[in-house]
N, C-alpha and C positions, 0 to 999 in steps of 0.2 A: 631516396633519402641519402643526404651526404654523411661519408664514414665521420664521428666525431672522433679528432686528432687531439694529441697533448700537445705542450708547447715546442717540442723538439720535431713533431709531424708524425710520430707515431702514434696509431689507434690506439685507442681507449679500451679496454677491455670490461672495465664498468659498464657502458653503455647497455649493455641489456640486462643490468639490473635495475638502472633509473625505469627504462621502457618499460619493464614488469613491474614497476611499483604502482606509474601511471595506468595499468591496464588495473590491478588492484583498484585504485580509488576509482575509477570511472566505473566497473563495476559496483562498488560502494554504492556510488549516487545512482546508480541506475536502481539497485534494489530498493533504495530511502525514499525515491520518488514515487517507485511501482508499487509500495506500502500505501501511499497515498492515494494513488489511483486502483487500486485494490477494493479499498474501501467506497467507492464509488460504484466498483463493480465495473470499471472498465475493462475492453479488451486490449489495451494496450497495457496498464501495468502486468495483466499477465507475460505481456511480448518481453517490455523491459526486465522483468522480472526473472527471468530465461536468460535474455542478454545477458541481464548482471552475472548470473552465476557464470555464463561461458567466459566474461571477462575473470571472475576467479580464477576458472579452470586453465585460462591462458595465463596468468600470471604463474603458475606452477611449470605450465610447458615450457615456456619463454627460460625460465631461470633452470630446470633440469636441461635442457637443449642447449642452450648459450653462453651463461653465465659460467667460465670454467679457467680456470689456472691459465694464465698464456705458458707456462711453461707444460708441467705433466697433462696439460689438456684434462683434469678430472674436475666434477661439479663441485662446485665452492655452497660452503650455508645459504639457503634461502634468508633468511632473517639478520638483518643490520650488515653495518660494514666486516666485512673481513681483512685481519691485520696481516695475517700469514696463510700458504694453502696450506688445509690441516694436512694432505699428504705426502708435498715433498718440504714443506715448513718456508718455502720459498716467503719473503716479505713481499707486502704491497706497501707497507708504508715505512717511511723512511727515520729515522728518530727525528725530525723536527712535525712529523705529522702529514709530513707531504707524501702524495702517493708517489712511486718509486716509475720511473718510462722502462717499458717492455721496446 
């Protein structure tokens, strides 16, 4: 997987919070569907069912592991964007709304 770069060719440090949001929804439908096949009494909704939650449980790893300040390197909010790291108050985004290049 190629590193995603900002305009100036420096990494992105968002990048694995997108990655964990998409683990989050794929986990989603995988439970929504396995509800369905449950109800059949399949043994694949149980399989999916399993998946989904490991995809949960990755969406927490991903973002406690990765998701962290480029500066003090400390874990940022799981939940929505973050304006500043709450620990060294460092900005990510700039006063017109734009994120700021590390």
């Amino acid at each position: 997987m190629a590193k995603k770069t900002m305009s100036n060719g420096k990494r992105d440090f968002r990048q694995w919070h997108r990655i964990s949001y998409i683990l989050l929804g794929v986990g989603f439908l995988m439970c929504a569907v396995s509800s369905i096949q449950v109800v059949y009494e399949s043994p694949i909704g149980k399989i999916m069912s399993l998946l989904g939650i490991g995809f949960a449980f990755a969406f927490f790893a991903v973002n406690f592991l990765f998701y962290r300040c480029p500066k003090c390197r400390k874990p940022q909010a799981i939940l929505g964007p973050s304006p500043m790291c709450r620990y060294c108050k460092e900005p990510f985004i700039d006063n017109k709304g734009k994120p700021i290049d590390f």
